[in-house]
Biopython code that builds the backbone (N, CA, C, O; Angstrom):
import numpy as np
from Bio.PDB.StructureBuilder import StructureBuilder

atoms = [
    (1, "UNK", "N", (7.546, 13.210, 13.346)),
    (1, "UNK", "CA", (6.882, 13.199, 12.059)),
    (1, "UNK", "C", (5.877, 12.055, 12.060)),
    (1, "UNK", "O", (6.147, 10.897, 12.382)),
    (2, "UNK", "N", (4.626, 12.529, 11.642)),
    (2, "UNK", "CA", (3.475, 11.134, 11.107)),
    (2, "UNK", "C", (2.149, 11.586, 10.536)),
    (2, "UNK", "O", (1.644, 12.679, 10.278)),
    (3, "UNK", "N", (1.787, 10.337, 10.439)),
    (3, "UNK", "CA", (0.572, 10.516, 9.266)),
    (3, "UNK", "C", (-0.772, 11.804, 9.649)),
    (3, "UNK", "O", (-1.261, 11.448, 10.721)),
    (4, "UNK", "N", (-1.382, 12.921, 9.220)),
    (4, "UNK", "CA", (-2.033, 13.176, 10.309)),
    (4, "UNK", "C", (-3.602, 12.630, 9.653)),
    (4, "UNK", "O", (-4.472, 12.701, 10.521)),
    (5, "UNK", "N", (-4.055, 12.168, 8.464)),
    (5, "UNK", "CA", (-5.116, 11.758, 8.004)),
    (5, "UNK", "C", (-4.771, 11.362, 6.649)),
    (5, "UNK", "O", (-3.671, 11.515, 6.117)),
    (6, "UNK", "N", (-6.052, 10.715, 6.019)),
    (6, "UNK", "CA", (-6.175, 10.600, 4.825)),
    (6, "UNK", "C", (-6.408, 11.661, 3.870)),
    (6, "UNK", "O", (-7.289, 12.518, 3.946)),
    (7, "UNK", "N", (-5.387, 11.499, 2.805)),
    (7, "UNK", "CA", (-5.406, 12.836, 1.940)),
    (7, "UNK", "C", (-6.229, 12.652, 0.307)),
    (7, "UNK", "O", (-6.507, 13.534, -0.506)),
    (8, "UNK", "N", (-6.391, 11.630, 0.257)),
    (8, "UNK", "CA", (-7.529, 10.738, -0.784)),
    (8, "UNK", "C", (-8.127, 9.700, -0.921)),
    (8, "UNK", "O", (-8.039, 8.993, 0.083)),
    (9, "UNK", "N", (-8.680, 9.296, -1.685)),
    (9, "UNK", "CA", (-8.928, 7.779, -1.687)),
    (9, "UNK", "C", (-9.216, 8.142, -3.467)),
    (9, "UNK", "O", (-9.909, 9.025, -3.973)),
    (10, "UNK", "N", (-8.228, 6.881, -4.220)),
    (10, "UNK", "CA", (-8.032, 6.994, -5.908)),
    (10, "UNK", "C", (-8.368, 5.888, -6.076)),
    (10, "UNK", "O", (-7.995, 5.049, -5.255)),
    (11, "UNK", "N", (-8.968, 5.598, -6.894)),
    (11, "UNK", "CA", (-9.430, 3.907, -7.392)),
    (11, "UNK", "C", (-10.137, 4.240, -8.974)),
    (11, "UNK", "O", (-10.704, 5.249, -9.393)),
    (12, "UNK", "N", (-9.897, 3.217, -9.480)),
    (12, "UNK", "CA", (-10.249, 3.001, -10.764)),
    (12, "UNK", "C", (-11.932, 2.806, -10.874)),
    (12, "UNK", "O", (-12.661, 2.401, -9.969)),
    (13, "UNK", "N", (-12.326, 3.197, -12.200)),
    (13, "UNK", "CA", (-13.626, 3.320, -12.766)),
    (13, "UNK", "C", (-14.431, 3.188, -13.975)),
    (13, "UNK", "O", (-14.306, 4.231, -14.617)),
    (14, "UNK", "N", (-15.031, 2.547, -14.437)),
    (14, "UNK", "CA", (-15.137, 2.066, -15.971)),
    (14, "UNK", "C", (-16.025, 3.534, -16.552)),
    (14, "UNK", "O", (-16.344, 3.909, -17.681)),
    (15, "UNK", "N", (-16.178, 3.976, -15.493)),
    (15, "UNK", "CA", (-16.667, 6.041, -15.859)),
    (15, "UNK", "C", (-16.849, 6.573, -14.640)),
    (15, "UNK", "O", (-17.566, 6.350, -13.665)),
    (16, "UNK", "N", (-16.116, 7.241, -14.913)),
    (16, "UNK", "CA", (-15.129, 7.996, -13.704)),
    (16, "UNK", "C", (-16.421, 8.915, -13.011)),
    (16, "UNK", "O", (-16.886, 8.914, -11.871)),
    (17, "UNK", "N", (-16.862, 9.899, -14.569)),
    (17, "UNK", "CA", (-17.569, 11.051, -14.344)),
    (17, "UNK", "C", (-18.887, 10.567, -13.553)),
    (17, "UNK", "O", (-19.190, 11.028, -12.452)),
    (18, "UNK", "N", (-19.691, 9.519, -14.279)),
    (18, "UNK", "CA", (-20.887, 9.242, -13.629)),
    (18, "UNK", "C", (-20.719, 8.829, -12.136)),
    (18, "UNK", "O", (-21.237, 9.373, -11.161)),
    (19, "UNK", "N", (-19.967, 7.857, -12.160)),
    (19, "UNK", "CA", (-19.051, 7.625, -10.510)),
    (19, "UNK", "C", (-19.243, 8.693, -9.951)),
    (19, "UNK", "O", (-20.163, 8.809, -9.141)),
    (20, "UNK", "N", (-18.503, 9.606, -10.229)),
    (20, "UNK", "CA", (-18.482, 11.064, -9.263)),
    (20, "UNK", "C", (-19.807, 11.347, -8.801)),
    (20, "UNK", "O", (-20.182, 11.198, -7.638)),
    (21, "UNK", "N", (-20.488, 11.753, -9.740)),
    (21, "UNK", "CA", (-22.034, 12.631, -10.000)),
    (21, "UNK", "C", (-22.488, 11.290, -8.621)),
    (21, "UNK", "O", (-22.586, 11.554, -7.423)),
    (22, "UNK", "N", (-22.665, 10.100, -9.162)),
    (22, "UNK", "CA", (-22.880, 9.350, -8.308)),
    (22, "UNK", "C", (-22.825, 9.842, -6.405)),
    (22, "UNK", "O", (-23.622, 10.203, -5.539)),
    (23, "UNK", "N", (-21.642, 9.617, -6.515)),
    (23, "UNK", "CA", (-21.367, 10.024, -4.745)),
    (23, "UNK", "C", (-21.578, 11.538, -4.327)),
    (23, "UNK", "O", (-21.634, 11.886, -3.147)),
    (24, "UNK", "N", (-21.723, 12.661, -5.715)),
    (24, "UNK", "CA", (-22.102, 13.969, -4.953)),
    (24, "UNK", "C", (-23.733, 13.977, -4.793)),
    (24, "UNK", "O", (-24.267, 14.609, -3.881)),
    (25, "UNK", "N", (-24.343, 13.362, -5.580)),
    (25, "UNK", "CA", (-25.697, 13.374, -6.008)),
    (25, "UNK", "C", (-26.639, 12.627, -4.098)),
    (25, "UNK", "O", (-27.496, 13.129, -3.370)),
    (26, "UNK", "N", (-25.987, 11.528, -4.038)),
    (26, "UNK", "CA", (-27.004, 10.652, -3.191)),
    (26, "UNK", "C", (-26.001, 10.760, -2.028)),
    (26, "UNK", "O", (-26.321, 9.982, -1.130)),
    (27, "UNK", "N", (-24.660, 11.618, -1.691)),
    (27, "UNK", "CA", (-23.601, 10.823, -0.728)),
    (27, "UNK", "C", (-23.511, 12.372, -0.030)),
    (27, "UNK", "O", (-23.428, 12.629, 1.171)),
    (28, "UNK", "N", (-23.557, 13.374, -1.237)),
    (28, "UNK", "CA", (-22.764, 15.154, -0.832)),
    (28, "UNK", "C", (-21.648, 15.290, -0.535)),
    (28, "UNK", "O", (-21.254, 16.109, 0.295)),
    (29, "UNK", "N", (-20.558, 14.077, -1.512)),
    (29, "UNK", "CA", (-19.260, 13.609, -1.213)),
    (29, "UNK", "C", (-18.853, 14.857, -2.608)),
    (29, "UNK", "O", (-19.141, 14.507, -3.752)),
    (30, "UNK", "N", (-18.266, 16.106, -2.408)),
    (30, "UNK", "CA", (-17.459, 16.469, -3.532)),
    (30, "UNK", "C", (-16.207, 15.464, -4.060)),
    (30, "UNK", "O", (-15.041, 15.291, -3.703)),
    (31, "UNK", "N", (-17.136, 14.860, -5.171)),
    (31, "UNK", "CA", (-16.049, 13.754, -5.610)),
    (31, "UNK", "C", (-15.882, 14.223, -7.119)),
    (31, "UNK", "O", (-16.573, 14.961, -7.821)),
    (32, "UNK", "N", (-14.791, 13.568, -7.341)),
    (32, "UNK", "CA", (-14.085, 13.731, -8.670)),
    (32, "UNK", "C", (-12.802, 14.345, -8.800)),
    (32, "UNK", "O", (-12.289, 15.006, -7.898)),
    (33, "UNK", "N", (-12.202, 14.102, -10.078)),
    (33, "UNK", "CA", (-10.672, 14.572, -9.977)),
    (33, "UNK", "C", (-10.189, 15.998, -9.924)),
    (33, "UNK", "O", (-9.063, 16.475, -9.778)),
    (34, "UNK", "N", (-11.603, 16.632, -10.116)),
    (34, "UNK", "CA", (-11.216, 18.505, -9.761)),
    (34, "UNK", "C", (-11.683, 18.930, -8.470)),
    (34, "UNK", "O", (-11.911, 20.058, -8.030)),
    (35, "UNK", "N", (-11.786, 17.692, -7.913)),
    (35, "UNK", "CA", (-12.836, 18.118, -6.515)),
    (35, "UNK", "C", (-11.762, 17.784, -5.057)),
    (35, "UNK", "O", (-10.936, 16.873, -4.992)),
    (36, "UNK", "N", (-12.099, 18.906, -3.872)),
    (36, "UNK", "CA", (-11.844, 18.537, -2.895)),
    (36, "UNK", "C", (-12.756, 18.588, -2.060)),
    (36, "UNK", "O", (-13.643, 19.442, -2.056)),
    (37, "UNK", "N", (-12.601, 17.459, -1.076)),
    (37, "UNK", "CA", (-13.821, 17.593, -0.374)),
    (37, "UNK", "C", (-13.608, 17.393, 1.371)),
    (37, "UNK", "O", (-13.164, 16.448, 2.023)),
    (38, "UNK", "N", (-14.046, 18.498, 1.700)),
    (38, "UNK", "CA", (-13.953, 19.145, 3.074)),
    (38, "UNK", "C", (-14.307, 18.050, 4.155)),
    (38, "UNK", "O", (-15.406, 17.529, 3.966)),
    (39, "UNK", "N", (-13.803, 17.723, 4.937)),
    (39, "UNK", "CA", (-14.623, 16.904, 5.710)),
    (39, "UNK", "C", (-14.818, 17.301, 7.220)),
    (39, "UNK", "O", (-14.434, 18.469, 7.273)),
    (40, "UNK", "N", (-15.174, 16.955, 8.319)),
    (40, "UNK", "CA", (-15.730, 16.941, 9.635)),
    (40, "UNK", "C", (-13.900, 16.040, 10.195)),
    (40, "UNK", "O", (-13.337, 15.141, 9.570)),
    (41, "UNK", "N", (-13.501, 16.586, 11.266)),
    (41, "UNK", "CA", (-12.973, 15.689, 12.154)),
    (41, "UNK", "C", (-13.558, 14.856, 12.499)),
    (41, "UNK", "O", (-14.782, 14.986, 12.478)),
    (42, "UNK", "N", (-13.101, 13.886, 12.873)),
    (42, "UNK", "CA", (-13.610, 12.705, 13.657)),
    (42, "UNK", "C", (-12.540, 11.582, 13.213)),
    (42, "UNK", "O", (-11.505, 11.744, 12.567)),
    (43, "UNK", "N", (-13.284, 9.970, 13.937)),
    (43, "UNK", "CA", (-12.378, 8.985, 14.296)),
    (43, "UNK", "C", (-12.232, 8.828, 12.789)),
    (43, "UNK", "O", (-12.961, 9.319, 11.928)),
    (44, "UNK", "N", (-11.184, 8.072, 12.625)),
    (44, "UNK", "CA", (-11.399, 6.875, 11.330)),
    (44, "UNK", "C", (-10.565, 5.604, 11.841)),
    (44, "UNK", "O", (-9.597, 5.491, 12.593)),
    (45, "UNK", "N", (-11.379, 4.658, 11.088)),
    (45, "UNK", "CA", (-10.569, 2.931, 11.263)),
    (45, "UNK", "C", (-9.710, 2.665, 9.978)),
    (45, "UNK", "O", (-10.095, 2.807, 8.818)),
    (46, "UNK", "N", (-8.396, 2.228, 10.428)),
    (46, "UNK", "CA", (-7.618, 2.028, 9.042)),
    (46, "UNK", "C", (-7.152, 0.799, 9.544)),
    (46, "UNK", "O", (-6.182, 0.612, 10.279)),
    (47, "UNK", "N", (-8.134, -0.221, 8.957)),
    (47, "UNK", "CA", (-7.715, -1.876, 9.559)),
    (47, "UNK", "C", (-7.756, -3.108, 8.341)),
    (47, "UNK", "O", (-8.807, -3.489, 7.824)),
    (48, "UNK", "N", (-6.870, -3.456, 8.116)),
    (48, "UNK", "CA", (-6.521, -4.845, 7.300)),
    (48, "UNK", "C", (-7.643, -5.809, 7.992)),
    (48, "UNK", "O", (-7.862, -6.276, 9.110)),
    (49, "UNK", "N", (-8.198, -5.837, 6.760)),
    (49, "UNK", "CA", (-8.676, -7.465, 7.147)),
    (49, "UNK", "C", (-8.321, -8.633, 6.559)),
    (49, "UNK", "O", (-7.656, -8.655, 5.523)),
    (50, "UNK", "N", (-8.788, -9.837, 7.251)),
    (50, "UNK", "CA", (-8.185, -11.412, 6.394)),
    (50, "UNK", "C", (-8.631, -11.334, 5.323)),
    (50, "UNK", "O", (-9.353, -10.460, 4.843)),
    (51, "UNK", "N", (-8.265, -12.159, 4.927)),
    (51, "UNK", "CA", (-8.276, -11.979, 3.256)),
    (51, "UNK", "C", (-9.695, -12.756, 2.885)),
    (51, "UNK", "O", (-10.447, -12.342, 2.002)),
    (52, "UNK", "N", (-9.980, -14.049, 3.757)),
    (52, "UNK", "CA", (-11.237, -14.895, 3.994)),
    (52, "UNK", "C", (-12.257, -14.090, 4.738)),
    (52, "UNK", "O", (-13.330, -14.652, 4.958)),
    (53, "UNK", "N", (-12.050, -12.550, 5.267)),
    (53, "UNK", "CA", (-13.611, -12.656, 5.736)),
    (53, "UNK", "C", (-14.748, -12.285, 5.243)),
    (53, "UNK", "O", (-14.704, -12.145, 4.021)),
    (54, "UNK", "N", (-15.473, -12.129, 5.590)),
    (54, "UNK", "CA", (-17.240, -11.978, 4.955)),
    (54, "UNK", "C", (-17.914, -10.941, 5.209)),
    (54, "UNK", "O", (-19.035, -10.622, 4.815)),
    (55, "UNK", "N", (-16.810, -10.133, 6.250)),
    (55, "UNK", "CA", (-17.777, -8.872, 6.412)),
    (55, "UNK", "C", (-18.081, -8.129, 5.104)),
    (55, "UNK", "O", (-19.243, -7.742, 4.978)),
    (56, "UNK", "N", (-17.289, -7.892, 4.194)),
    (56, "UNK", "CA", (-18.251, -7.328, 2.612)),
    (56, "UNK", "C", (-17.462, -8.470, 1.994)),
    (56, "UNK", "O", (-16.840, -9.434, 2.440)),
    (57, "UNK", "N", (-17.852, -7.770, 0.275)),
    (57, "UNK", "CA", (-18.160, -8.554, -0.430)),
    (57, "UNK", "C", (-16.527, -9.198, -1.053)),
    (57, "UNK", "O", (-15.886, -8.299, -1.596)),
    (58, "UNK", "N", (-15.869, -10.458, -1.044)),
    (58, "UNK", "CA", (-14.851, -11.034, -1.351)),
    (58, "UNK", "C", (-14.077, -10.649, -2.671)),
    (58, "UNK", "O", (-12.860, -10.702, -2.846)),
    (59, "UNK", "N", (-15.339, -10.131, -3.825)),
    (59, "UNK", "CA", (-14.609, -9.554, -5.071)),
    (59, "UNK", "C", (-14.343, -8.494, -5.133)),
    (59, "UNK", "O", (-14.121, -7.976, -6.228)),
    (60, "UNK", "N", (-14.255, -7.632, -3.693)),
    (60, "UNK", "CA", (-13.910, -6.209, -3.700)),
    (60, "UNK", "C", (-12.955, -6.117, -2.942)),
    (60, "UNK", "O", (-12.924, -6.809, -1.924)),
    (61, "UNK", "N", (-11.796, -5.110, -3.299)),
    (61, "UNK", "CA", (-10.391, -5.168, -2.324)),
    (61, "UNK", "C", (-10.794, -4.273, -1.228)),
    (61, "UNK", "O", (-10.034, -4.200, -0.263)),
    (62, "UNK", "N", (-11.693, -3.699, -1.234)),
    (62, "UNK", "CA", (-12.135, -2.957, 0.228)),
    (62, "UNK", "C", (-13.393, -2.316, 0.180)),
    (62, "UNK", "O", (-14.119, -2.305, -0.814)),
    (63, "UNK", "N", (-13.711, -1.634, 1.566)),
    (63, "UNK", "CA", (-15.181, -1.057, 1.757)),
    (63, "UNK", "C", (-14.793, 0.142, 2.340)),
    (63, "UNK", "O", (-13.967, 0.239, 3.248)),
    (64, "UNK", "N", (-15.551, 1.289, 1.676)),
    (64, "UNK", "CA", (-15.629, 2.200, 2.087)),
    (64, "UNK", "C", (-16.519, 2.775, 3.096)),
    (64, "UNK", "O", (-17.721, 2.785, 2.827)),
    (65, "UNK", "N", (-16.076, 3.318, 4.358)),
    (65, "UNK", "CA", (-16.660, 3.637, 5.423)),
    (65, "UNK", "C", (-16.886, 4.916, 5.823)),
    (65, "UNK", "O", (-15.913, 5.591, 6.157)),
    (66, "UNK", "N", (-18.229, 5.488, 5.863)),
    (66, "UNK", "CA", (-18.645, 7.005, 5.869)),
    (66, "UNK", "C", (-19.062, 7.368, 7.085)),
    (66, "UNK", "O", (-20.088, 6.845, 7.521)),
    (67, "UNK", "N", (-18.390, 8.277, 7.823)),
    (67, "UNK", "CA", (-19.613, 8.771, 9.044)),
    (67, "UNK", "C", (-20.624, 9.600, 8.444)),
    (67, "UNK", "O", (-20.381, 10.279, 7.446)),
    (68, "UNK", "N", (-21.733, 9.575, 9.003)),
    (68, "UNK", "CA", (-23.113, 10.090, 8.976)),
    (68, "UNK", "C", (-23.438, 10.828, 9.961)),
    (68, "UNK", "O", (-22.948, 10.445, 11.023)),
    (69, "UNK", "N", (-24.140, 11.830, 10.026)),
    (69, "UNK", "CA", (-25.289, 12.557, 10.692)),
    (69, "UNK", "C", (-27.090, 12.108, 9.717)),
    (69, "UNK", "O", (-27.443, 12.159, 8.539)),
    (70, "UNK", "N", (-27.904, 11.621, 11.284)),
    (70, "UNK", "CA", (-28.934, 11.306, 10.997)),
    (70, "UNK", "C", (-28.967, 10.316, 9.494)),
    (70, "UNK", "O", (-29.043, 10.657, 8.313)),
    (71, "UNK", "N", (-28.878, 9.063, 10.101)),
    (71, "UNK", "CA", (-28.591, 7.638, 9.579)),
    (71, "UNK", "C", (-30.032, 7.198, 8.717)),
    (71, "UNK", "O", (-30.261, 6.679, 7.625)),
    (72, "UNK", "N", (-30.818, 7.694, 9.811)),
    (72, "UNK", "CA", (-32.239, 7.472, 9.364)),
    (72, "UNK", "C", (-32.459, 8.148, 8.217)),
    (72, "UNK", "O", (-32.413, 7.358, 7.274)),
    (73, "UNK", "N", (-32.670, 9.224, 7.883)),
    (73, "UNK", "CA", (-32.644, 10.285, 6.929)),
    (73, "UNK", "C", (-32.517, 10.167, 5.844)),
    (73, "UNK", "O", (-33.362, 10.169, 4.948)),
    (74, "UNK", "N", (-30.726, 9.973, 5.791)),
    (74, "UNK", "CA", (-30.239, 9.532, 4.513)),
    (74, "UNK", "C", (-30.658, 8.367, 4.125)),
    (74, "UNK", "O", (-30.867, 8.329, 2.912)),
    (75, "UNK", "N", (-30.921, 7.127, 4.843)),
    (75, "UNK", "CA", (-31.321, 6.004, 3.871)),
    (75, "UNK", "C", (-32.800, 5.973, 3.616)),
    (75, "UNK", "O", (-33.285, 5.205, 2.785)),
    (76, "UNK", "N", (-33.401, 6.674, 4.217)),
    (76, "UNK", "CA", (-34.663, 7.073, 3.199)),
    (76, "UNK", "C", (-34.651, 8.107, 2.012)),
    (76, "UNK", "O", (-35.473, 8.133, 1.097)),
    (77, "UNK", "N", (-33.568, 8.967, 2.182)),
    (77, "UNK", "CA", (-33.286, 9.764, 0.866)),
    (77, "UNK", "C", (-32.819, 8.147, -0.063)),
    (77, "UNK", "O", (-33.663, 7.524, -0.707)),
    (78, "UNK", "N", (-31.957, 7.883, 0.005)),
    (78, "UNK", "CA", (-31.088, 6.624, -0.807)),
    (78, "UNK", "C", (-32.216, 5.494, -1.218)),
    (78, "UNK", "O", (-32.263, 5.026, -2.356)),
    (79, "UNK", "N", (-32.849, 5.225, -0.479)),
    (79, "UNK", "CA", (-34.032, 4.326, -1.219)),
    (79, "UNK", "C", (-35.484, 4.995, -2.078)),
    (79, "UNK", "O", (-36.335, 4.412, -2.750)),
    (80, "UNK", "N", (-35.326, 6.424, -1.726)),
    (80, "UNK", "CA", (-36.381, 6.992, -2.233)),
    (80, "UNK", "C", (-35.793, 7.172, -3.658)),
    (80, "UNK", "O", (-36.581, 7.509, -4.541)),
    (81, "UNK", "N", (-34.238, 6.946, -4.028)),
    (81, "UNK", "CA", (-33.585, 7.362, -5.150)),
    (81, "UNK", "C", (-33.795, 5.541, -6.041)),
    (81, "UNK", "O", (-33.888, 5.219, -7.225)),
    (82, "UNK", "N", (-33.795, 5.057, -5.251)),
    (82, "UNK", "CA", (-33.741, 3.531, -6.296)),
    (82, "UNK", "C", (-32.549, 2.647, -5.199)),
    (82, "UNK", "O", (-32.538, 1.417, -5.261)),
    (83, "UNK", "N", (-31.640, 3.335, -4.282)),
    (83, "UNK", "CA", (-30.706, 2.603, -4.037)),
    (83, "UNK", "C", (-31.180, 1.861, -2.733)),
    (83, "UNK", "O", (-31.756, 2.281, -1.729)),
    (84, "UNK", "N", (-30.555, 0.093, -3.251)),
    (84, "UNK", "CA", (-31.123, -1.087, -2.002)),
    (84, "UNK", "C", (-29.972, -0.672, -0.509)),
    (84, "UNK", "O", (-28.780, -0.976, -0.484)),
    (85, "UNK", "N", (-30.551, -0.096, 0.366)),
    (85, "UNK", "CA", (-29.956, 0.017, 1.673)),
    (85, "UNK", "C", (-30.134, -1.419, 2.457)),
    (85, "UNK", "O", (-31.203, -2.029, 2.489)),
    (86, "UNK", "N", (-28.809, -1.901, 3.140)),
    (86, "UNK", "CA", (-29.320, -2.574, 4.253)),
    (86, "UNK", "C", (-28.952, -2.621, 5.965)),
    (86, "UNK", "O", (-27.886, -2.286, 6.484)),
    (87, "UNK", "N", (-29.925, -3.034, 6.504)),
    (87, "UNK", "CA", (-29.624, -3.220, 7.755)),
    (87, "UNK", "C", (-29.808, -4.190, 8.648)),
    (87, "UNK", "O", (-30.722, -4.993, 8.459)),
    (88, "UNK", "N", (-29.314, -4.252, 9.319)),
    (88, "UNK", "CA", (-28.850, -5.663, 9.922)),
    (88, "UNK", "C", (-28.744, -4.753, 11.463)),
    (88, "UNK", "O", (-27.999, -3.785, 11.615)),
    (89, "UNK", "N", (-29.710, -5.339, 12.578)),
    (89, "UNK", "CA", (-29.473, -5.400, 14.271)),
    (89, "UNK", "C", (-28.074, -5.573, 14.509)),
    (89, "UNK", "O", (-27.388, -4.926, 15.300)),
    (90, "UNK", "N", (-27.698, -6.539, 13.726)),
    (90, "UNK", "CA", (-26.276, -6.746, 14.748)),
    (90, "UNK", "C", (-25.482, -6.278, 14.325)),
    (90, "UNK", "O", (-24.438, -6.914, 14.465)),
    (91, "UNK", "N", (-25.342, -4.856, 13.507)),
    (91, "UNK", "CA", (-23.944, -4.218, 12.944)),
    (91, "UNK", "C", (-23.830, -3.502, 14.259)),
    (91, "UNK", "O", (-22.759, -3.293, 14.828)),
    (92, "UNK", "N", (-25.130, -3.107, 14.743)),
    (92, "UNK", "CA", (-25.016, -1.947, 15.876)),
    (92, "UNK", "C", (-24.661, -2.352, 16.881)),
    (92, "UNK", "O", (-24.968, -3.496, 17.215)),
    (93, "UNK", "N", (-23.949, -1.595, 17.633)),
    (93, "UNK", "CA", (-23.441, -1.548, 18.673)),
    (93, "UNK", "C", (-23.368, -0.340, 19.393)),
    (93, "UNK", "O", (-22.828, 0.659, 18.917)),
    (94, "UNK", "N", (-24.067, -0.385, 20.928)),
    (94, "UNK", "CA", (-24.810, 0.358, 21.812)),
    (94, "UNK", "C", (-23.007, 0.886, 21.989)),
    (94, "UNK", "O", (-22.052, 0.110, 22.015)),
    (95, "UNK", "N", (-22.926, 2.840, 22.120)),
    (95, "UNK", "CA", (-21.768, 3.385, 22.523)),
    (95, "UNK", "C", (-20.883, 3.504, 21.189)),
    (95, "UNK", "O", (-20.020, 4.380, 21.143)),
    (96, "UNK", "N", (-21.109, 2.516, 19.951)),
    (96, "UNK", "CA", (-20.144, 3.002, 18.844)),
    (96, "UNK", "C", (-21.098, 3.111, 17.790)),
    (96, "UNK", "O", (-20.870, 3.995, 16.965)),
    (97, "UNK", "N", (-21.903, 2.555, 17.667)),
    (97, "UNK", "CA", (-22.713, 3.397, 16.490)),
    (97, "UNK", "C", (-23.730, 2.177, 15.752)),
    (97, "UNK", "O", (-23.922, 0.972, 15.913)),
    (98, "UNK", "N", (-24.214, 3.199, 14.906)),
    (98, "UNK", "CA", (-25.281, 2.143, 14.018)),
    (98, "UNK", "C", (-24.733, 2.509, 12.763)),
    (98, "UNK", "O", (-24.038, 3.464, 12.416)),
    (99, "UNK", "N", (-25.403, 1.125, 11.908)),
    (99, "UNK", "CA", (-24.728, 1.249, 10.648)),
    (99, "UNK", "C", (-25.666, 0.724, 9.553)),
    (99, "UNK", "O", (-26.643, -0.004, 9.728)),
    (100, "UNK", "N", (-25.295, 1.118, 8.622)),
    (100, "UNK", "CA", (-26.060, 0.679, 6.962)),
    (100, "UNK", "C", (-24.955, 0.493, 5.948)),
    (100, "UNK", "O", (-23.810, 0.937, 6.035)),
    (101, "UNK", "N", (-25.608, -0.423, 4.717)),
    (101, "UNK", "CA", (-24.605, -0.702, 3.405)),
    (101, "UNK", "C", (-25.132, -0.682, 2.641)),
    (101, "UNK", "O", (-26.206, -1.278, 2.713)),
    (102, "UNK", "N", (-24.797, -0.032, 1.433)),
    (102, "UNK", "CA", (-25.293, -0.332, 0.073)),
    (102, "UNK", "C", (-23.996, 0.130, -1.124)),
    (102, "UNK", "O", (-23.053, 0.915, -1.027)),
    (103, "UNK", "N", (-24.184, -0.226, -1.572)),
    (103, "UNK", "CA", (-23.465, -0.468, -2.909)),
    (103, "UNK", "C", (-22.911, 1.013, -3.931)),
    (103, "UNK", "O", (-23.726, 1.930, -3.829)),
    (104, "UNK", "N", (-22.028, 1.257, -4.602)),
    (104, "UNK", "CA", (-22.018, 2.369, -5.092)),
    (104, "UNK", "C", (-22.347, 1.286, -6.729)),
    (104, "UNK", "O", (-22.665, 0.106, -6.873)),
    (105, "UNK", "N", (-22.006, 2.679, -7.947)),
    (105, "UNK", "CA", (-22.855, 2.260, -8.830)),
    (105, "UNK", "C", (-22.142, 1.011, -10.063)),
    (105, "UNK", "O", (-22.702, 0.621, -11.088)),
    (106, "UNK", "N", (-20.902, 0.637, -9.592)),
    (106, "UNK", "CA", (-19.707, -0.067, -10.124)),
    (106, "UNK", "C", (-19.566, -1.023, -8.996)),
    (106, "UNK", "O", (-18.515, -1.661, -9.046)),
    (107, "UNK", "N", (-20.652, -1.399, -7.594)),
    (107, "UNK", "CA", (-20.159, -2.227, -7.022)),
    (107, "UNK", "C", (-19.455, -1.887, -5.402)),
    (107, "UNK", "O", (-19.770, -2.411, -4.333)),
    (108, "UNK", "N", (-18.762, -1.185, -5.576)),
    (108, "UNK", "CA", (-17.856, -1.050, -4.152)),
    (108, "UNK", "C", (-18.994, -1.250, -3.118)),
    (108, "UNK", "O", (-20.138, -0.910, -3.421)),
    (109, "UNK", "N", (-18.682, -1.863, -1.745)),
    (109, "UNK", "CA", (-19.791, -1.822, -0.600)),
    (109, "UNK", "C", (-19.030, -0.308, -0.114)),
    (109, "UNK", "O", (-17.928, 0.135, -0.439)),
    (110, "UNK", "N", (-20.000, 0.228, 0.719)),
    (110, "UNK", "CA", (-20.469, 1.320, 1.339)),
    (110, "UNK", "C", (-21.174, 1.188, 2.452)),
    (110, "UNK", "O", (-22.328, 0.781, 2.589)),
    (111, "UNK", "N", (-20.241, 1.640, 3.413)),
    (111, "UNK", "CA", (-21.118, 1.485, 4.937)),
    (111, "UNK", "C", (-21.066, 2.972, 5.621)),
    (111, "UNK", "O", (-20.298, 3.933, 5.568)),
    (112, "UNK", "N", (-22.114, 2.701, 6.195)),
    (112, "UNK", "CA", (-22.579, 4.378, 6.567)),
    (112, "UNK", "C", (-22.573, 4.035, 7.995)),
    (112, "UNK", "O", (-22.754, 2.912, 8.465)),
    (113, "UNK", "N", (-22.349, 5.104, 8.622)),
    (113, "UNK", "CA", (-21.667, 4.767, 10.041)),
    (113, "UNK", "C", (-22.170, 5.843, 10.957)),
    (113, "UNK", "O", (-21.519, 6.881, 10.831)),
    (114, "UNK", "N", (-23.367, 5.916, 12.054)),
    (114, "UNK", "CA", (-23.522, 6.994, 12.646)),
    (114, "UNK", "C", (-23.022, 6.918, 14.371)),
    (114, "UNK", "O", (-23.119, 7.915, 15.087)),
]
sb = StructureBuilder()
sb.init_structure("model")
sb.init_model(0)
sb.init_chain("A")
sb.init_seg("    ")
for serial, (resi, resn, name, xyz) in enumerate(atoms, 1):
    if name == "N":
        sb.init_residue(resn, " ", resi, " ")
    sb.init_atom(name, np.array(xyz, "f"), 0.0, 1.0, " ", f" {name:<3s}", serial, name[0])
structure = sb.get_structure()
């Protein structure tokens, strides 16, 4: 017997609904509490971090991590919408991927992962 994936991710919201609209609108995440949303196999990282580090932001209990197809793409869709993308040379790493962050609309970091 064991885990074979993640079966949600639930977190609180000072508006739930716009939240949602949020991540289907700019993400194509079927989100919300009547929603399921299909996903792609692939890897995922399920890793504790210290409680001191800096990779995101310290007033958030975690970051949400998305794989992507065509990295480029979407963050020109996402900034063409208003939303600040960033990138940074040294997230990437040659053989595991390139990456971007930006913010959802309550805050959480968001890293996009191709």
């Amino acid at each position: 017997m064991s885990v074979t994936g993640i079966g949600g991710i639930f977190f609180r919201s000072r508006d739930p609904e716009t939240r949602a609209a949020w991540y289907r609108e700019h993400l194509g995440i079927e989100a919300g509490s009547e929603s399921i949303w299909q996903q792609q196999e692939g890897p995922t990282i399920f890793a504790p971090f210290p409680a001191d580090s800096d990779y995101f932001s310290a007033d958030q209990p975690f970051m949400l991590n998305l794989r992507v197809t065509d990295l480029d793409a979407l963050v020109l869709s996402l900034e063409a919408a208003g939303i600040v993308v960033e990138r940074r040379e040294e997230w990437d790493a040659a053989g595991f991927g390139r990456f971007a962050r930006l913010h959802d609309p309550e805050g959480l970091p968001i890293e996009l992962w191709e």
